[in-house]
TORKOL-4160 file (C-alpha; in steps of 0.2 Angstrom, whole numbers, padded with zeros to 4 digits, m for minus):
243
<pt num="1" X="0045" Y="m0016" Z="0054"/>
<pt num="2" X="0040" Y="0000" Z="0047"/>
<pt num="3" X="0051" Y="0010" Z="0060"/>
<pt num="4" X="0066" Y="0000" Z="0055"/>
<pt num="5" X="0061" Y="0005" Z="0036"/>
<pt num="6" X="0059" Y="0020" Z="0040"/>
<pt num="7" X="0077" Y="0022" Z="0048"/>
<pt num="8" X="0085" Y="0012" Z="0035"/>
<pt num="9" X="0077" Y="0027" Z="0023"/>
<pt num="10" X="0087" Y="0041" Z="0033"/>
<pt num="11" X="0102" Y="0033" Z="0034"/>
<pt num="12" X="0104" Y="0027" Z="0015"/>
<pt num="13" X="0099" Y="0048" Z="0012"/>
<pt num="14" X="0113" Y="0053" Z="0023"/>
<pt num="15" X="0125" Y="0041" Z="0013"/>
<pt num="16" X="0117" Y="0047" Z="m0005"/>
<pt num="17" X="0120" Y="0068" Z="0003"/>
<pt num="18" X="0137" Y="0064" Z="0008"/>
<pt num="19" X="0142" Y="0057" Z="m0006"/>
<pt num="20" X="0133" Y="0072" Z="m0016"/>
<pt num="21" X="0144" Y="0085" Z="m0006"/>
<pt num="22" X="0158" Y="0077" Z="m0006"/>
<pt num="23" X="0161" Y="0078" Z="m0024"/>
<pt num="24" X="0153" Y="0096" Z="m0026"/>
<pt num="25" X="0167" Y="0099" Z="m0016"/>
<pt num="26" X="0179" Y="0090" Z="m0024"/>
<pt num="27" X="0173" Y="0099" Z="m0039"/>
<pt num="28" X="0175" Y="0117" Z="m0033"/>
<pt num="29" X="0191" Y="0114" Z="m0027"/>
<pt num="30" X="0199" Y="0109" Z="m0043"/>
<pt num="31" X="0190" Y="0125" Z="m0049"/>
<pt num="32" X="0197" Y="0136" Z="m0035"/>
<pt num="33" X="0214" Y="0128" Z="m0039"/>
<pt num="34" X="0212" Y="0134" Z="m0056"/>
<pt num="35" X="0206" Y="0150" Z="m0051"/>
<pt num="36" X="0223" Y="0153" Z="m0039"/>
<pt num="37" X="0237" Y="0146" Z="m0052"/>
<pt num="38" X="0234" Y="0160" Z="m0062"/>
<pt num="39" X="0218" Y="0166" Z="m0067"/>
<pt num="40" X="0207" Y="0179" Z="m0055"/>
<pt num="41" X="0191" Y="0171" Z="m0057"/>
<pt num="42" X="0180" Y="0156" Z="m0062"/>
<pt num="43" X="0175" Y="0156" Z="m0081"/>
<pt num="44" X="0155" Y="0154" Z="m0086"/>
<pt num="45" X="0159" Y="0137" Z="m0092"/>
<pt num="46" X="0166" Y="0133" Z="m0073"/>
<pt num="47" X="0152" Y="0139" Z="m0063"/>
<pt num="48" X="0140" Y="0130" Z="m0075"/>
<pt num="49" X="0148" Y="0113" Z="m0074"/>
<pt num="50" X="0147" Y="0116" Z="m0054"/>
<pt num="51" X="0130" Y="0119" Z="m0056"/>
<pt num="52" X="0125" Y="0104" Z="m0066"/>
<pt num="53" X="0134" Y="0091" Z="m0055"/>
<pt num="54" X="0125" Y="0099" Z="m0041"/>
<pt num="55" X="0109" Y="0096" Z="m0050"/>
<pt num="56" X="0112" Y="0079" Z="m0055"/>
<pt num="57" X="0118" Y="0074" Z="m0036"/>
<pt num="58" X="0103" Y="0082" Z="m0028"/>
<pt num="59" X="0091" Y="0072" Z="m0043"/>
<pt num="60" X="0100" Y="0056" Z="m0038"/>
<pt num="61" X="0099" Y="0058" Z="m0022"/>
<pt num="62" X="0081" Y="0063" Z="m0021"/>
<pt num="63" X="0079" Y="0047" Z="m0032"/>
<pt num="64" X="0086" Y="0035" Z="m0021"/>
<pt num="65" X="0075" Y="0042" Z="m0006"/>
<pt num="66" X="0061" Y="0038" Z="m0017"/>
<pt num="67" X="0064" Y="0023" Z="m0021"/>
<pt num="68" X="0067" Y="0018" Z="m0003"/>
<pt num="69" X="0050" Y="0026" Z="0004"/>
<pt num="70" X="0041" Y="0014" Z="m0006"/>
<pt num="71" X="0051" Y="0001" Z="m0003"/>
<pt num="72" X="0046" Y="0003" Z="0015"/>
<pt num="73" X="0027" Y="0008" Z="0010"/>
<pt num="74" X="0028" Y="m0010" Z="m0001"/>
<pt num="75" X="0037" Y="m0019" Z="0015"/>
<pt num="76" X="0023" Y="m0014" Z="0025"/>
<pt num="77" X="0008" Y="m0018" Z="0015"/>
<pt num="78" X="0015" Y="m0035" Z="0015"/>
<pt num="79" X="0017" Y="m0036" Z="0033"/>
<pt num="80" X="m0003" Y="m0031" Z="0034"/>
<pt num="81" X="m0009" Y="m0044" Z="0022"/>
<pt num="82" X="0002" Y="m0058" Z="0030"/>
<pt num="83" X="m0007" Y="m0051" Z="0048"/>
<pt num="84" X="m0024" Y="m0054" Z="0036"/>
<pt num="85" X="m0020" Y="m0067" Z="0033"/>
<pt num="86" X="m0018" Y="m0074" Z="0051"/>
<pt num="87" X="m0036" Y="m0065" Z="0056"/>
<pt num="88" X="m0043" Y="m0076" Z="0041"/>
<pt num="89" X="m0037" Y="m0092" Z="0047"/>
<pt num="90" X="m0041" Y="m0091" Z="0066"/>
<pt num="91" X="m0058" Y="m0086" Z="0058"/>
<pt num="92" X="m0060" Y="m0102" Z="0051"/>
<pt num="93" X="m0053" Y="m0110" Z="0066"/>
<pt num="94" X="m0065" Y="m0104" Z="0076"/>
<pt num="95" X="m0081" Y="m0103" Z="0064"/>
<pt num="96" X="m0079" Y="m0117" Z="0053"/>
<pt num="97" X="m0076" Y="m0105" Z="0035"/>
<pt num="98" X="m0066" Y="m0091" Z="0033"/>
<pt num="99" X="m0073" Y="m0072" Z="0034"/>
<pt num="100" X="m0087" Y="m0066" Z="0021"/>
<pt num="101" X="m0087" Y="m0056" Z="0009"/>
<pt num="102" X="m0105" Y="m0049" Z="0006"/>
<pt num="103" X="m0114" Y="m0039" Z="0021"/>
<pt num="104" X="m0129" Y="m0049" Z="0018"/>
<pt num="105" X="m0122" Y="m0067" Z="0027"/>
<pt num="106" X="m0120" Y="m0055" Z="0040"/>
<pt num="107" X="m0138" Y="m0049" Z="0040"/>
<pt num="108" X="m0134" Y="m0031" Z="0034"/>
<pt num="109" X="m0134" Y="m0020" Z="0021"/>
<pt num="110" X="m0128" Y="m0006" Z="0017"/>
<pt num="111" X="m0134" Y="0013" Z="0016"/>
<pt num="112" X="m0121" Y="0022" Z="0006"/>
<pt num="113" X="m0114" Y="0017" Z="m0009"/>
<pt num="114" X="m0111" Y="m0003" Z="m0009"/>
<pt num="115" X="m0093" Y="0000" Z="m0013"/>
<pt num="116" X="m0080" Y="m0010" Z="m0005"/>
<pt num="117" X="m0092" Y="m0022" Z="0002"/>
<pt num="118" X="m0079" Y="m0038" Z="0004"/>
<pt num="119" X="m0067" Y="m0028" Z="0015"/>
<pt num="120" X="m0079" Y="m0021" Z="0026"/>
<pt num="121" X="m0089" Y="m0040" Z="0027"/>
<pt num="122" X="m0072" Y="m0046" Z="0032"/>
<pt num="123" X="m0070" Y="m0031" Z="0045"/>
<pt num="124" X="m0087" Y="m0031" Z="0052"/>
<pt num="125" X="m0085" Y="m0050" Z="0055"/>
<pt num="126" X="m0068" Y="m0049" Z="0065"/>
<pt num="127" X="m0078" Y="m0035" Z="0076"/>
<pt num="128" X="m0095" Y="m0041" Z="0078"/>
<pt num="129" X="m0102" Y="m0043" Z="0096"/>
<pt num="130" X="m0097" Y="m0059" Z="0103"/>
<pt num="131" X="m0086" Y="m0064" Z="0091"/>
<pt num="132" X="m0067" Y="m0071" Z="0102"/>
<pt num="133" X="m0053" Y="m0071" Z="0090"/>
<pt num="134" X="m0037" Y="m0063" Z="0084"/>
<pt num="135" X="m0039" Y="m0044" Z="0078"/>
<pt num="136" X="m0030" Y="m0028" Z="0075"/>
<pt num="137" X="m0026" Y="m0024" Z="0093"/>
<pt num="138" X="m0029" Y="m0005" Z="0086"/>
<pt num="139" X="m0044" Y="0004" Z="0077"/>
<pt num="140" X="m0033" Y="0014" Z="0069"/>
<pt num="141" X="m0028" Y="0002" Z="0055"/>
<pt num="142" X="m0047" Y="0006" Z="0047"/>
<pt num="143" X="m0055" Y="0019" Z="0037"/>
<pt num="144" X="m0068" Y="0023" Z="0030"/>
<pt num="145" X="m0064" Y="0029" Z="0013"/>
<pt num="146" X="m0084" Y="0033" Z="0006"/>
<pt num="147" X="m0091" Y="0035" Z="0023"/>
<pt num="148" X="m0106" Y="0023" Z="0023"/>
<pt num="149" X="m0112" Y="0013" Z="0036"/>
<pt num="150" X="m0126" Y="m0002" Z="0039"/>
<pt num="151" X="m0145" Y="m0003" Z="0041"/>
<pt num="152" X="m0142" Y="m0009" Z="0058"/>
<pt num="153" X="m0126" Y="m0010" Z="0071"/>
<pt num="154" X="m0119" Y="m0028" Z="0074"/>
<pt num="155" X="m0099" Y="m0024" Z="0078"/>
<pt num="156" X="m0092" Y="m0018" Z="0095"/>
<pt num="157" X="m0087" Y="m0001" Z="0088"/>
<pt num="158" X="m0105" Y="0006" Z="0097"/>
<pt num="159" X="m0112" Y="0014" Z="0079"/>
<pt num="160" X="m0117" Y="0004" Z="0063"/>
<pt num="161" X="m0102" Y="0012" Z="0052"/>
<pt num="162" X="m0093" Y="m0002" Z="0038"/>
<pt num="163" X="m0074" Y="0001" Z="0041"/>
<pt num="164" X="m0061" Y="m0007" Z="0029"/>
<pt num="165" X="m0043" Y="m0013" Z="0033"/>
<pt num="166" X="m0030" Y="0000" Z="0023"/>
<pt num="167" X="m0014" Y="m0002" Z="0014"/>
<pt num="168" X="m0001" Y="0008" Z="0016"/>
<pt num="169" X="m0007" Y="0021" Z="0003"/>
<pt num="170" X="m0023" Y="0024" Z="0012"/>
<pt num="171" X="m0033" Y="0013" Z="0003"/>
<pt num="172" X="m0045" Y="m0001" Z="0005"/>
<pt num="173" X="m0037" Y="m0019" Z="0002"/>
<pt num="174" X="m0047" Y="m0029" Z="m0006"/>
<pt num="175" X="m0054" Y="m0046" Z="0001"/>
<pt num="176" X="m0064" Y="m0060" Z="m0008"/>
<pt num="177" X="m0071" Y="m0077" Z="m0001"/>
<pt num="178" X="m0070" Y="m0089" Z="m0014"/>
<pt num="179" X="m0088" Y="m0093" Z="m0013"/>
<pt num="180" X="m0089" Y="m0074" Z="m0021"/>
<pt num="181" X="m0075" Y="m0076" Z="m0034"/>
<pt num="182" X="m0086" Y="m0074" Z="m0048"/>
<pt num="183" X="m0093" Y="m0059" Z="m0041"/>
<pt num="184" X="m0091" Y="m0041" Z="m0045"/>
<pt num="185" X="m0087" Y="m0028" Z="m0033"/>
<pt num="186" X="m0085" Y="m0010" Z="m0033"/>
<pt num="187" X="m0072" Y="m0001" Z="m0024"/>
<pt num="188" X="m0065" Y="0016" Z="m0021"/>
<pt num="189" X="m0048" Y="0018" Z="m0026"/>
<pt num="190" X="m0037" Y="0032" Z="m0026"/>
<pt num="191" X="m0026" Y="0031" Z="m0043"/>
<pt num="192" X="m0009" Y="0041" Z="m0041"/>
<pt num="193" X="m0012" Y="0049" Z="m0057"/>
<pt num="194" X="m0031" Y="0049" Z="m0059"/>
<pt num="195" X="m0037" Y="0052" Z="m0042"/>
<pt num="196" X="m0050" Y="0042" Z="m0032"/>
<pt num="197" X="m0063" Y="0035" Z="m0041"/>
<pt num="198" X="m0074" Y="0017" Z="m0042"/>
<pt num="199" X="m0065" Y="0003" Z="m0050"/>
<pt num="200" X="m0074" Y="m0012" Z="m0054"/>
<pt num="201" X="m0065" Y="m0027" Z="m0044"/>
<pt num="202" X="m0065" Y="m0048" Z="m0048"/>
<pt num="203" X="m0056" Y="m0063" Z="m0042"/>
<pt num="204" X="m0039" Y="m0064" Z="m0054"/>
<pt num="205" X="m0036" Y="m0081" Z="m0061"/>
<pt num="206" X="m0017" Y="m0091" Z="m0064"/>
<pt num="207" X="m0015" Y="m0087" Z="m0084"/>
<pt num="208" X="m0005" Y="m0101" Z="m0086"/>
<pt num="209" X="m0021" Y="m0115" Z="m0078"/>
<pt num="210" X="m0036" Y="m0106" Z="m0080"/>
<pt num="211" X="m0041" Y="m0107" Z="m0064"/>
<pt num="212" X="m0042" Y="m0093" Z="m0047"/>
<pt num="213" X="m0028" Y="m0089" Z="m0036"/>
<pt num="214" X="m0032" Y="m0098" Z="m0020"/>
<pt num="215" X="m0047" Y="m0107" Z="m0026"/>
<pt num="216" X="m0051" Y="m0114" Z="m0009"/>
<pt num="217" X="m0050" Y="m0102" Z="0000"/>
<pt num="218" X="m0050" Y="m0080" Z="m0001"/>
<pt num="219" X="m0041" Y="m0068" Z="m0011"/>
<pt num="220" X="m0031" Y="m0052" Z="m0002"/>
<pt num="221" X="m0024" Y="m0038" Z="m0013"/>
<pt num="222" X="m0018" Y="m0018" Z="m0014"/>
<pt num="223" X="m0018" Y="m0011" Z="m0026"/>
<pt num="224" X="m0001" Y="m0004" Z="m0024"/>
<pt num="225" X="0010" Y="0010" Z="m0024"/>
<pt num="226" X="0003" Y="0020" Z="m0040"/>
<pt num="227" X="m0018" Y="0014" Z="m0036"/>
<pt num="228" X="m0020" Y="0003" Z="m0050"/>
<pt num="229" X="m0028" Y="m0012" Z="m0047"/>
<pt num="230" X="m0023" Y="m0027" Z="m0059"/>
<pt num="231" X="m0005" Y="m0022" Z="m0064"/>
<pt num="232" X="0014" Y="m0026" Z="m0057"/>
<pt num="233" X="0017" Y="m0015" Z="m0041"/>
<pt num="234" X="0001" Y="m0025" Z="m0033"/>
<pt num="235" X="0002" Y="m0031" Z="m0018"/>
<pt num="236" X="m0008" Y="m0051" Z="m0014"/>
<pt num="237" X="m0008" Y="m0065" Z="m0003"/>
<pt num="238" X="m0003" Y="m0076" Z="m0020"/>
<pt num="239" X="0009" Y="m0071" Z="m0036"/>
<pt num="240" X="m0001" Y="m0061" Z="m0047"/>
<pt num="241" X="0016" Y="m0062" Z="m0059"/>
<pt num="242" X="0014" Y="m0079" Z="m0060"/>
<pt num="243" X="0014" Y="m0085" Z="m0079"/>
């Protein structure tokens, strides 16, 4: 998926530079005609027309290539929640309740920070030793975006380090059980315009019933494409939108 994104990104930028040159040059001919009917050169007014339709098509163009990188990025992220959402599910097949969402039902606890704890309970479950089911077929889907690891080692990776799944902005996803809904959590999120920092994370609730998203069951979400967690470019397993 995110080569055929990816392709469909270069292509629609070819269309948007082809489209650019081809009426800069429509443009500078219709001067140079100008020029040859009887004048001996291009007026101040001429050359600056040019070089304003050149920097509206190249603004446009960039534009456009923008807005389908994050498309792709958006695309993406989705494809990764809905693989989350399968690991979750043949969890619960297997074990009888779908992945945690605190290090302690696991019998760990953490030695750094105690930030994004719900991803990385959900992580560490998927990889602890003996444990049969569906995962990412590659470690290279997880991070560790603040670098802590647990007391002790339960997982397969050979060292006790707490990894969490990522978006396609490099950043945690977040993951709640519903028996932790009314939990806070702490994760470390990097805002497009503030940086990373620690954001204070709970279960979002349906506006219009009162009641959580997914009740029954877990809670996956990005924070999207500009790090903010809790506006309209989010990413979820459930309409955030919904009102």
């Amino acid at each position: 998926m995110g080569q055929a994104t990816t392709q469909q990104c270069l292509v629609a930028e070819d269309v948007v530079r082809e489209a650019a040159g081809s009426a800069v040059n429509e443009q500078i001919e219709e001067v140079e005609l100008t020029a040859m009917s009887g004048r001996g050169g291009f007026s101040l007014i001429e050359i600056l027309v040019v070089i304003t339709i050149i920097g509206l098509l190249i603004a446009l163009s960039t534009g456009a290539y923008s807005t389908w990188i994050e498309r792709g990025e958006v695309h993406k992220t989705e494809n990764i929640i809905n693989n989350l959402k399968v690991f979750a599910e043949e969890y619960c097949n297997l074990t009888g309740d779908f992945p945690p969402s605190t290090l302690d039902e696991l019998g760990v606890i953490s030695r750094g920070d105690a930030a994004n704890e719900g991803v990385e309970a959900f992580v560490l479950a998927l990889y602890k030793q003996g444990y049969t089911g569906p995962r990412p077929s590659s470690e290279s889907e997880l991070i560790n975006s603040d670098e802590d690891s647990a007391d002790r080692n339960i997982s397969e990776f050979g060292n006790p380090v707490l990894l969490e799944f990522q978006d396609a902005w490099a950043n945690p996803i977040v993951y709640i059980n519903c028996r932790d809904y009314a939990k806070t959590y702490t994760y470390l999120i990097e805002d497009r315009e503030m940086g990373q920092e620690f954001v204070e994370i709970r279960a979002f609730k349906n506006p219009v019933t009162g009641s959580y998203f997914n009740h029954d069951s877990y809670q996956i979400i990005s924070a999207g494409p500009d790090g903010v967690i809790g506006d309209e470019d989010d990413v979820a397993n459930f309409n955030m939108q919904q009102e």
